[in-house]
N, C-alpha and C positions, 0 to 999 in steps of 0.2 A: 312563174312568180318573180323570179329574178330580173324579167325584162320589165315588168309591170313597174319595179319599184325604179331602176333604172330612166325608164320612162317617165317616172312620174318626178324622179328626180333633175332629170332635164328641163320639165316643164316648170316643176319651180324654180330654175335658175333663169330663164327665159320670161318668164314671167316677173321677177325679181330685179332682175335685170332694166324690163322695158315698163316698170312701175317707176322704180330710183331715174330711168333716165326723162321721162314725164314730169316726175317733181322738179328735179333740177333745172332742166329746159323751161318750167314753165316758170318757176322762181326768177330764173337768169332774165330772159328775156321778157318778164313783167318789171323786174327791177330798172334793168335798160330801158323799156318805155316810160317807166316813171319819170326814173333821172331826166333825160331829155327832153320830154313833155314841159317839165319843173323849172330846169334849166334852160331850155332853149327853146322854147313853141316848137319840138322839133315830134311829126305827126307818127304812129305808132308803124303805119305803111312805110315812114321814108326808112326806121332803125329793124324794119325786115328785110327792107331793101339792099340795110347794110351789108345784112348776111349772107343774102346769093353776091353781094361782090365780090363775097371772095370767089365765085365760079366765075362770074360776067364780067368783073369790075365795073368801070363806070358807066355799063351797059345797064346795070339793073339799079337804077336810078330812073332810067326810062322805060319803062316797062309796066308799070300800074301796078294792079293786083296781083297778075299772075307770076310776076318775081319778088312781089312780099310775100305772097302764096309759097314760093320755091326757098325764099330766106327760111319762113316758119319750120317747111320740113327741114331745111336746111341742118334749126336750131336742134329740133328733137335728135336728128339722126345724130351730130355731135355730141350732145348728150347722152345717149342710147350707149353712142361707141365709149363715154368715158365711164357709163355705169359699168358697161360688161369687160374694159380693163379693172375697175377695183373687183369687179367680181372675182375676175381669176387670179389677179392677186392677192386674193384674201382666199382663196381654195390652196395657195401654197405656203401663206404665210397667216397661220391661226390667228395672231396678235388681232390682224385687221377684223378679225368678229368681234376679238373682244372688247378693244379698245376703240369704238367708230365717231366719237368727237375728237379726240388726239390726232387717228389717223386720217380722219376727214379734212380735218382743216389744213393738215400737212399735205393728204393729197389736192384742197383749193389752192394752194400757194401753189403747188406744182402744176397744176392745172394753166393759171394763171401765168405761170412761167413759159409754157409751152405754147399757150395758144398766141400769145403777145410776142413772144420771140422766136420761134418757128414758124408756127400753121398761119400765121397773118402773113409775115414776112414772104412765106412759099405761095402765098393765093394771090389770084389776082385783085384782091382789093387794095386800097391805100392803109396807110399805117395806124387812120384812126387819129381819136384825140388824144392830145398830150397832157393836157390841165392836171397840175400834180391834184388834184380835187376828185377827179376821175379816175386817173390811177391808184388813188388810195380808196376808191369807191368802187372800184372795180377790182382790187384786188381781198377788198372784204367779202365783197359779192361773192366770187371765187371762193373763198373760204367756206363762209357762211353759211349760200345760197345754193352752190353747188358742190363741192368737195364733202363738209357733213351731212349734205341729206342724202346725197348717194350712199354713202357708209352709211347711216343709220338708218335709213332703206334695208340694204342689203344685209347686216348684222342682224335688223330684227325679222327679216323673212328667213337667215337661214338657222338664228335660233331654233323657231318658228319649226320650220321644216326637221331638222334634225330632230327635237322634243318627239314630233312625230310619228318621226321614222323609228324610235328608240322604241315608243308605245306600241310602233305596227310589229316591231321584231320580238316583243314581250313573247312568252308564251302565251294565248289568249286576248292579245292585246287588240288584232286587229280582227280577231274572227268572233263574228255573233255565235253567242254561247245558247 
């Protein structure tokens, strides 16, 4: 019984996990195709493009499909990995179930902080636009788009989960009577 719930506990964290980082990837990077579409004729393949530069750099510019193909996963896997850091810090630090608009939007600004001054700066892509219009549009994005839906993603699934698991440890809770 013990490994069952264990198990089953896992699965909804993996599963929690790769729902939150789905939302936010596809938020993120449907916002980014807008904006540029809006602003620039700039086509939905070249700002996938942009993503795997940070692998290729100015190689996946040339590339077609199959390196917007590799930005897109690119985008989720990023995503993925920033759902399953709030997740485990919100397994040591309660607050973040409770409070997941406060802590979300705090974690998009950091988000935003890191991806713009670390992980860009460390890949091989270029530095990106500067347009203070974009940066203030990119670091709402960040907030909005992806720091709160991951958090409220993951607060309402492990609500969700815990409610439960409280019902399956009932006396009678979980076993047909």
């Amino acid at each position: 019984m013990e490994g069952t719930r264990e198990s089953r506990s896992r699965d909804s964290a993996w599963s929690t996990v790769l729902a939150a980082g789905g939302v936010a990837g596809t938020l993120d990077i449907v916002f980014a195709c807008v904006y540029w579409a809006i602003g620039a004729d700039v086509p939905p393949t070249r700002i996938l493009q942009s993503v795997a530069a940070g692998l290729l750099g100015q190689a996946s510019f040339e590339g077609g499909l199959p390196t917007a193909a590799l930005g897109l996963g690119l985008q989720y896997f990023i995503a993925t990995t920033m759902a399953a850091a709030y997740w485990l810090a919100a397994t040591r630090w309660e607050t973040l179930w409770r409070r997941p608009l406060t802590w979300g939007a705090a974690y998009g600004l950091l988000l935003y902080v890191v991806m713009n001054h670390v992980v860009v700066p460390l890949s091989a892509a270029n530095r990106g636009a500067r347009a203070p219009l974009w940066v203030v549009a990119s670091v709402v994005a960040h907030v909005v788009l992806v720091g709160v839906p991951i958090a409220v993603v993951c607060s309402r699934r492990h609500v969700r989960h815990a409610a439960a698991t409280r019902h399956r440890d009932q006396p009678g809770g979980g076993a047909a009577e």
